[in-house]
N, C-alpha and C positions, 0 to 999 in steps of 0.2 A: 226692814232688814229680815231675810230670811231666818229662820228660829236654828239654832244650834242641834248639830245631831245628836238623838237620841245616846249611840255610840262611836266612840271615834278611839279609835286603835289605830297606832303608829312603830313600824318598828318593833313588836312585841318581840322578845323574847327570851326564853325560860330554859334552864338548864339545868339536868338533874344529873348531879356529878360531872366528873369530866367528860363520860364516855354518851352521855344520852343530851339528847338536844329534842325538849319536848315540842317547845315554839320556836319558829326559828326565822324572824324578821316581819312576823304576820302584819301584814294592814288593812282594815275591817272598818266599814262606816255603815252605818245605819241609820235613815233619816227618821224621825217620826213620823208614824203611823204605818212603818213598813210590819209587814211581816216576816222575815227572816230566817230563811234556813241556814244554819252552819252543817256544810252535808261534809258529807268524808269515810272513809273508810275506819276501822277501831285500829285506834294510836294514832291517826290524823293529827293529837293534837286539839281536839274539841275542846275537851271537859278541862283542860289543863285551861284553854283561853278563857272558858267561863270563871272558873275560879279565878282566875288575876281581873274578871272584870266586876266579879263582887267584895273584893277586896282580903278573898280568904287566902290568896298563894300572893308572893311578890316575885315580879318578874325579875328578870336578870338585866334587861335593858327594854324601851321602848316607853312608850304614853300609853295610857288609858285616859276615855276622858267619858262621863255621861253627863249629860245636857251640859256640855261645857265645863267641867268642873273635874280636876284630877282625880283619881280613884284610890285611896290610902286606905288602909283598913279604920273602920270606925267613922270615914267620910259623913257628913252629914248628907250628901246627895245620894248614897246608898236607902236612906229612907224611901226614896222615892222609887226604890227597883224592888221588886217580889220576887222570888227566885225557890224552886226546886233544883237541888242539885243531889247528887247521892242516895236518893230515895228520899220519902218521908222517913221521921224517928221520932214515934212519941211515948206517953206514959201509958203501958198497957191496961192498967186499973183507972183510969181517968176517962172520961165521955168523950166521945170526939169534941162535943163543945167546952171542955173543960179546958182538954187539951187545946183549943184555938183560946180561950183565953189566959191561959202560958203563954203562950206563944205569943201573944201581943204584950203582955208584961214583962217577956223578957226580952224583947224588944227594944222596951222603952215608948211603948206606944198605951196611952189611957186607952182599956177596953171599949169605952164608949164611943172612941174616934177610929177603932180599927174597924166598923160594919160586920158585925160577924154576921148577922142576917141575910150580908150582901155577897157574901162572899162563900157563905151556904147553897143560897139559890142559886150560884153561878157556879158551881158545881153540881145540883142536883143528888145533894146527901141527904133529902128530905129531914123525916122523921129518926133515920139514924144518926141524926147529929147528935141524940142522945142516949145513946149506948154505950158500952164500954168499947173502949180501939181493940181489946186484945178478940173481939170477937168480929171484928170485923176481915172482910176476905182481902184480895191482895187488889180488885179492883176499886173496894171503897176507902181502904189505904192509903194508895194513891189521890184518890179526889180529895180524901183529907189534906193529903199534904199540896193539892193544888188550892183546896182552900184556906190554908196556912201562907200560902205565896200570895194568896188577891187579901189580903187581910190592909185595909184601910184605900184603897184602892188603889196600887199603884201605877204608875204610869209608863213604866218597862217591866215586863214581865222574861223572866231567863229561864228556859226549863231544859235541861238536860236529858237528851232519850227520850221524851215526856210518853211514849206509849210502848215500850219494851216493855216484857213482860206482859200485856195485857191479852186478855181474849177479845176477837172481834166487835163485839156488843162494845165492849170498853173505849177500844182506841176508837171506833165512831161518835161514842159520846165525849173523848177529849177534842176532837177535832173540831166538835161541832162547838165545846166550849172558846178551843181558841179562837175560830171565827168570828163568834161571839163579843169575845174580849175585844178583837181587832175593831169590827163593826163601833163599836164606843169609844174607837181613840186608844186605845193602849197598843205600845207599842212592842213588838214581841221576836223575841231573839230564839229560835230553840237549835239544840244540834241531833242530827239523826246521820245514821250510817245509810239510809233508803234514800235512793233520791224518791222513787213512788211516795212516800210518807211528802218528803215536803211538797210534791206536786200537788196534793192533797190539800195543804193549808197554804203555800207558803205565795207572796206575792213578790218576794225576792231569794235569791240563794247567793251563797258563798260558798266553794268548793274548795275545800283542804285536804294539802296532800302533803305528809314528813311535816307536819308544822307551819307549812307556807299557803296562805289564800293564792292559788292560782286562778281562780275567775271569780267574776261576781256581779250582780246585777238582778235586774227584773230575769223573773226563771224563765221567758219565754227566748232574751236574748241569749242568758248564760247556755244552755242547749238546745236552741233551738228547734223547730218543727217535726223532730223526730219522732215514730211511732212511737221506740222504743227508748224509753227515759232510760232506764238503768244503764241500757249500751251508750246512751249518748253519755252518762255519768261515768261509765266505767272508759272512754275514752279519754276524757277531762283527766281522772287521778291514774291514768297510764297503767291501767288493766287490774290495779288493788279491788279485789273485789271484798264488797259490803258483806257482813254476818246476816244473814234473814234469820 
């Protein structure tokens, strides 16, 4: 029997009062071992679907499902996703490793089974894993909070914008991380306003636009052969153009 997907969204959606309609009927599937862009324009709609698939927003109507299994807040199959959403947020007087071992005890995860060694080197914080956070810059910030998200290893990884804000040196070394990750079976969902960023990483994309996935697939199918990725993107979401 073929293995259950990754993610399985049906129907989503989300309504913030009567007048705004953030999701609006989305449907989203993600097999295992995809890499996955959620691309879109800002207000597409992303950040709203990730949150309802970590179980921090409740939709207004529709399914969530990861490997099978409903998505309720507090689900016990949420164990098995790692996720950056809304930035890192940690304890500014505590070490970055101090702080990754909070972060696995409030979890609900024994330190010893979350690898923090593994989840260091796969961000490359080397020797600053022992510093204090409040001295760190805004690109080792980040890799703390990406090595806050692979803590025990998970097997979907969800990362919102994962390279906004950074200088080029940075978003090369995130890209090369998620490759990385992918390379060893995890499977990875991010959303970016670039479609360039997800050409970058991604081996599938989802294109949203007002809250609704209008295409989706392997990225070579979803825009195909065009020089020019963004124009082929900004054709897709009917001329919304992306933030750079």
């Amino acid at each position: 029997m073929a293995p259950e997907p990754a993610v399985e969204i049906c129907g989503l959606t989300k309504r913030l009062g009567r007048q705004v309609v953030a999701v609006d009927g989305l449907d989203l599937r993600v097999d295992t071992g995809q890499v996955m862009g959620l691309a879109g324009p800002n207000g597409a709609g992303k950040s709203v679907t990730l949150k309802i698939l970590l179980g921090l927003v409740r939709p207004s109507a529709g399914t969530v499902r990861l490997f099978g299994e409903p998505v309720r807040p507090g689900a016990s199959v949420l164990g098995r996703v790692g996720a950056l959403v809304d930035g890192p947020g940690f304890v500014p007087h505590l070490s970055g490793r101090d702080n990754l071992r909070l972060a696995a005890r409030t979890a609900g995860r024994p330190v010893d089974d979350a690898d923090l060694e593994h989840a260091v080197a796969e961000t490359g914080l080397g020797t600053a894993i022992d510093r204090h956070y409040r001295t760190y810059s805004h690109g080792m910030r980040y890799r703390l909070g990406l090595a806050q998200a692979m803590l025990g290893h998970p097997e979907l990884l969800v990362l919102d914008e994962p390279t906004t804000g950074l200088d080029p040196a940075h978003i090369l070394e995130i890209r090369r991380m998620i490759a990385g990750v992918a390379e060893r079976g995890t499977t990875v969902l991010f959303s970016s306003h670039s479609m360039a960023e997800v050409e970058q990483v991604c081996t599938h994309v989802a294109v949203v636009r007002h809250g609704r996935c209008i295409a989706s697939g392997p990225l070579s199918q979803v825009v195909g052969p065009a020089a020019d990725l963004e124009a082929a993107y900004l054709d897709l979401v009917g001329g919304d153009r992306p933030v750079s």
